[in-house]
N, C-alpha and C positions, 0 to 999 in steps of 0.2 A: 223351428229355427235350428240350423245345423250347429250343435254344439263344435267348438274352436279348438278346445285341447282338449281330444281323446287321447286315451293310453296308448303306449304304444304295441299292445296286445291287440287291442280292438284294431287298430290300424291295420295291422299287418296280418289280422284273420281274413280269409278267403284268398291269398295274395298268389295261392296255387290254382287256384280254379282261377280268377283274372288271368295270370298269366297263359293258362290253355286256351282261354278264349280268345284273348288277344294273336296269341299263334296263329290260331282257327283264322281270324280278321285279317291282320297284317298282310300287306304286299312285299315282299322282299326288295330291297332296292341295290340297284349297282352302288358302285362307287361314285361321288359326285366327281370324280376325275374325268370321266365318262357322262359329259357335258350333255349332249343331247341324249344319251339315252337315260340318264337322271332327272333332269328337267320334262321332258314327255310324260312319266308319272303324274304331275302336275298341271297336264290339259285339262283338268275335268274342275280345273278355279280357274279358266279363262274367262267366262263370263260376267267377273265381281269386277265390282267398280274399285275396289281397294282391297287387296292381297297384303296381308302384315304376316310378317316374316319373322320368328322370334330367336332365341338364344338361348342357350342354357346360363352362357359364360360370355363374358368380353374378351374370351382371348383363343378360342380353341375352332383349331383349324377346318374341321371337316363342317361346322355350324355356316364358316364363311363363304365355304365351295360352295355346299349346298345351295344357300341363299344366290349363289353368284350363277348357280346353271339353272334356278327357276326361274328367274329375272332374266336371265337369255330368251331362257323360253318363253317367256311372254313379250319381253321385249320382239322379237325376229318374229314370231307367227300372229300374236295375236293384238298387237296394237297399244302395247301401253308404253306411255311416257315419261312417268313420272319418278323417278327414284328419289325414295325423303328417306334420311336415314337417323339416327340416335347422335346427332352432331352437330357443333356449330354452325350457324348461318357462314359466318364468313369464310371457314375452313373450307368447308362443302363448294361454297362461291367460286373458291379459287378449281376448283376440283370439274367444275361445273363449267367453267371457261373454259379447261382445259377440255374435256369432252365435245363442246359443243365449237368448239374451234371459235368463240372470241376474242377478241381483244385481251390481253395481260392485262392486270391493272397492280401496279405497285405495291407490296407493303412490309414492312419493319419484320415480319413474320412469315416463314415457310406452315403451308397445312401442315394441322394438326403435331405440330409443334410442340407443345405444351404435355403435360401430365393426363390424360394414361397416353401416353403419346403411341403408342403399340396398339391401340383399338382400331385405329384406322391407317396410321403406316406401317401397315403389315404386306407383305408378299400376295397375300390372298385378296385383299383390296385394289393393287396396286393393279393386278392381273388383270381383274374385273376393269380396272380404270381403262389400258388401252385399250381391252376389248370392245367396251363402250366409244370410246373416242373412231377407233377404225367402223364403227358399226354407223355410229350418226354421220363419218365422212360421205355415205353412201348418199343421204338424204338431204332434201333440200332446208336448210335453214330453220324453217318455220315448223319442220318435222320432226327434229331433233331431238333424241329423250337427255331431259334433266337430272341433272343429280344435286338436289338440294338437302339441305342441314336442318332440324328442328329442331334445336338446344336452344337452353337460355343461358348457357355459361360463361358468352364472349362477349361481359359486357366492355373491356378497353379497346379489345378488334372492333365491337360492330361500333362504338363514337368513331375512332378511326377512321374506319370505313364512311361513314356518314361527313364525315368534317372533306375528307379527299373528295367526294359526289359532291360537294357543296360548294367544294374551293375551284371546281372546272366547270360549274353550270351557275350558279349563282353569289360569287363573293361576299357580298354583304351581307347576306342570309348567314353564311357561313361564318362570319362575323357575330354576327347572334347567336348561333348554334354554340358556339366556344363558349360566350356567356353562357349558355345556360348549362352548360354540361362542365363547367368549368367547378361546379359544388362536386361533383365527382371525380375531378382528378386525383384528390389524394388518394385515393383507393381503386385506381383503374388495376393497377397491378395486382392489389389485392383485396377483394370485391367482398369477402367476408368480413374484411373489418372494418366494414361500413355497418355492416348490418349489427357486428356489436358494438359502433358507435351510436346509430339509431335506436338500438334496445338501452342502452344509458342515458340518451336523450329524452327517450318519450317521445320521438316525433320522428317525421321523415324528412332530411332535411334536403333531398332533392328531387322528391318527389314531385315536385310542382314543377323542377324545369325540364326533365326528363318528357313530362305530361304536354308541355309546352311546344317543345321540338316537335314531338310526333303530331301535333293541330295543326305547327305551322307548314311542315312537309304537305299533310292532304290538303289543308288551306291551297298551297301552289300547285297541286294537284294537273289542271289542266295545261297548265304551262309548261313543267317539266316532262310531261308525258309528250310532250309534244315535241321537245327537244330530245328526249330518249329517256321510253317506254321503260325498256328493258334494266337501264339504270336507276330511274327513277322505282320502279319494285324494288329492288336489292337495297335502296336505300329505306326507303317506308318498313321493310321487312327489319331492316338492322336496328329501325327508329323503333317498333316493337319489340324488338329485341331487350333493347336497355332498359323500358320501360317495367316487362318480363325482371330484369333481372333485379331490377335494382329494389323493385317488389320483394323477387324471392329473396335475396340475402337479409332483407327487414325480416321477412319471416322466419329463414332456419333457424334461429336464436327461438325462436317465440315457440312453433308448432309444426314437428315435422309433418305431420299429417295434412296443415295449409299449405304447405313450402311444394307437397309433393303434389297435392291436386293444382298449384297455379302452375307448375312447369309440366305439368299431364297435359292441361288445359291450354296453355301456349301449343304444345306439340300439335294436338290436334288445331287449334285454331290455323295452326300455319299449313299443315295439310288442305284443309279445307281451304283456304284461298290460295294455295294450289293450282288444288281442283278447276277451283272457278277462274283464273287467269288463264288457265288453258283452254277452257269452254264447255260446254254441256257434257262433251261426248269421253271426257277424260278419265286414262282411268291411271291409279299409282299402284306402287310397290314401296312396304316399309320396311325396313331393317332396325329393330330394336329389341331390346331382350325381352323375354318371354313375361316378365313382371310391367313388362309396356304392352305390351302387343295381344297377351289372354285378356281376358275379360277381369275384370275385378273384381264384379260381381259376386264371382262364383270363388273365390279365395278368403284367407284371412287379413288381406289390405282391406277387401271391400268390406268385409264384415266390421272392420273398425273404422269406416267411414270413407277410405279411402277409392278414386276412383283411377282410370288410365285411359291413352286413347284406345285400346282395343273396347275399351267399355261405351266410349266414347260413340269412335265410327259403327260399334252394333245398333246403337242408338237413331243414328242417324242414318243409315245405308241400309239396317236389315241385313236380309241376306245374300245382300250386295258386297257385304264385308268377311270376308275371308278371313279367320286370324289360327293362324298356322304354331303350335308349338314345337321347340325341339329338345331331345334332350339325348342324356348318357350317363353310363355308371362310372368308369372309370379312364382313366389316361393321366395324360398333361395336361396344364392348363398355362396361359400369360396372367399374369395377375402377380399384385405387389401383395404385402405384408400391412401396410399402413399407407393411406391417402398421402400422394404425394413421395411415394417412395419408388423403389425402383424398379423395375421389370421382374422379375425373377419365372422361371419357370417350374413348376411346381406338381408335384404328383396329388391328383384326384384320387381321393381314396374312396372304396367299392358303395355305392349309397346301402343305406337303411334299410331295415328288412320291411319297414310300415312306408314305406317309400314307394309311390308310382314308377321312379325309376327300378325297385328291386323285381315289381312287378313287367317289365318289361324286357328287364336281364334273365329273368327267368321263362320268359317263351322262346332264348333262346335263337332268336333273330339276331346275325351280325346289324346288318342293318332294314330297315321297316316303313313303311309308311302306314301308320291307321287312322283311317277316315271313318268315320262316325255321322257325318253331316245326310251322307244321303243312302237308298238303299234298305235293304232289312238289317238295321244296325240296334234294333232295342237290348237283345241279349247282351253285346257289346258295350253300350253306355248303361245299362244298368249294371253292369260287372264294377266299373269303371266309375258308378256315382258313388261311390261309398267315400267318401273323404279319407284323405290319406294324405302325408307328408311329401313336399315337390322340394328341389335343389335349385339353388339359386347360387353361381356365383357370379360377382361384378366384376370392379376392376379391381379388389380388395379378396383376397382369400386367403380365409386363417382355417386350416384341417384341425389343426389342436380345438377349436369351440365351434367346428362343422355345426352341431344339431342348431345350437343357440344363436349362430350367425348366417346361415345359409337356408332352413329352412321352412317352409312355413304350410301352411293346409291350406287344401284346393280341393275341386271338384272338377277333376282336366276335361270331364265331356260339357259342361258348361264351359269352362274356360277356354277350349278352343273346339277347331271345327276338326281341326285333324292333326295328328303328330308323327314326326321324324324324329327316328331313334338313332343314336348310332351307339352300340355298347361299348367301344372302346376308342378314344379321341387322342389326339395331340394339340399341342399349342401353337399357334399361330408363328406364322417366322417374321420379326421385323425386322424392317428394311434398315440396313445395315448404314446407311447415310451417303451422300451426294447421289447424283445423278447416273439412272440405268446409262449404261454405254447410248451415245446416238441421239439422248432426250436433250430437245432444246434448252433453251435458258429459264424460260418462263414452265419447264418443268415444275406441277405442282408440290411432287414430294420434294423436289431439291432441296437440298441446306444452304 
């Protein structure tokens, strides 16, 4: 069993020979500004049925580019449809419409609106979006690649959402639906302080109607698919949604560790029916941070029980599943100070010398691609299995207690198939508010 907390001497012994070997390895990469010839590195994962894409950070610019010109490139050459990213259902929805030139559908809320509001309405996002939009204009309808949400955090959007599908296709249902979702309005706005009402209760106290709505959705099943397919998903999806949430807030009071396998376990659940709406032959692309998207397995989440959907689709796909990490030593970063607080940008200070990334600053590559999956790579992943400390930041980053809050031990050639380096990053640019010059009404980032 791989011992979890070694010193940080043991860590960080052989961290010069890693580093030459990895030199030795490494592909050097352009700039991902340099769209197609960044993305081309990346032909040799056209053949997976799911490409997950990870992050060091939720706010640093070059993780986004990257991610945004490998997803060209598989989107334009090689067939894939499916973009699910680290986000709301309904956020994504509106974003999804917007891409696939649907119909608007109304609501109280502009995308990704809400807290960390800068992970997804950012400049690098935004980019991505018309490209996508002008790219499916090309194709007919039924062609068109998706951009869908796998969060379980919007439980008042996705009732929303669900009550409006209900109030244009079925009134009376919709009627019932309000009962039953109606134990959850005190706390739509604020979805945690249900879950510490339900840990002072003892009980779940809308558990059963939550459970209820989503029977009676698939119960109507044939009817509404009938009247329209495409809304009827976005609705059953949202009806999972709440169900997803209203679970996880009873949990985060109780056990981070359940709270964090039932929204692992949503994410990938909703991937997977994806997959399968689209048909046999589909293949996706994931955007989520690197603590989603490696394997769990081979880390200290999974050693304490904990699993993710990279651990997930390895399971189920084989080596059909691609899961891609990235990472960097130093820059800027988007990230607040405390959940719920404000944007700030922030200096990434140099990692750990027992650090995978010190190991990667030190071969001395601006920027890298090492693949390890295929090839004569054993000198390579035996350099690279020795356990060592990985960087982790979210939408929250404190440098004052970096070791204690950011980092954790991993085995990176378990944990992914190959990694992007960039040694020196910036933070993401958010969009500044209203509408790019030109963009209609039904613009999805608009205010």
């Amino acid at each position: 069993m791989v011992e979890i907390f070694l010193t940080e001497a043991v860590r960080a012994e052989g961290a010069d020979e890693a580093a030459a070997i990895v030199r030795a390895h490494c592909e050097p990469l352009p700039s991902p500004d340099e769209v197609d010839e960044f993305g081309a590195y990346f032909d040799r994962f056209a053949d997976a049925k799911v490409v997950l894409l990870g992050e060091a950070s939720h706010g640093t610019s070059e993780f986004y580019k990257a991610r945004a010109a490998i997803t060209r490139r598989l989107i334009e050459k090689y067939g894939f449809k499916i973009v699910a990213v680290e986000a709301d259902w309904p956020d994504a929805a509106r974003i999804d419409r917007h891409v696939r030139r649907h119909a608007h559908e109304p609501s109280s809320e502009e995308a990704f609106s809400r807290f960390p509001a800068w992970m997804w309405r950012n400049v690098e996002v935004h980019d991505f979006v018309e490209w996508l939009r002008r790219q499916n204009e090309k194709l007919p309808t039924g062609a068109r690649t998706e951009f869908r949400g796998l969060d379980i955090y919007s439980l008042g959007s996705s009732i929303a959402a669900i009550l409006t599908y209900l109030d244009r296709v079925d009134p009376e249902e919709a009627k019932a639906a309000r009962g039953r979702y109606g134990c959850l309005t005190p706390w739509q706005d604020d979805p945690a302080s249900y879950g510490r009402a339900a840990l002072h209760l003892g009980r779940s106290p809308c558990e059963e109607g939550v459970l209820a709505e989503l029977r009676a959705l698939l119960d109507r099943r044939l009817t509404y698919v009938r009247r329209d397919g495409d809304s009827f998903f976005d609705a059953t999806q949202n009806a999972r949604v709440v169900r997803a949430a209203e679970h996880y807030y009873r949990l985060m009071y109780r056990s981070a560790k359940e709270s964090w396998n039932l929204r692992d376990r949503h994410m990938f659940d909703t991937l997977v029916r994806l997959l399968a709406a689209r048909g046999g032959d589909a293949k996706a692309i994931v955007w989520a941070h690197n603590s989603h998207v490696g394997n769990a397995a081979a880390t200290a989440m999974g050693w304490q029980g904990e699993f993710n959907i990279g651990e997930s689709c390895r399971a189920a796909f084989g080596e059909s599943a691609v899961l891609i990490g990235f990472g960097t030593d130093r820059g800027t970063v988007a990230a607040a100070s405390d959940w719920d607080g404000p944007m700030e940008v922030k200096k990434i200070i140099p990692a750990r010398p027992d650090s995978y990334e010190h190991v990667f600053r030190q071969a001395f590559v601006e920027r890298s691609l090492t693949d390890w999956r295929s090839g004569q790579k054993s000198e390579l992943r035996d350099v690279l299995s020795k356990p060592r400390l990985e960087r982790a930041i979210g939408v929250v980053y404190r440098p004052e207690t970096e070791f204690l809050s950011h980092y954790f031990e991993a085995v990176l050639p378990d944990q992914f198939d190959a990694y992007v380096w960039f040694e020196q990053t910036c933070a993401v640019t958010p969009l500044a508010g209203g509408r790019p010059h030109g963009a209609p009404d039904t613009y999805p980032f608009g205010l």
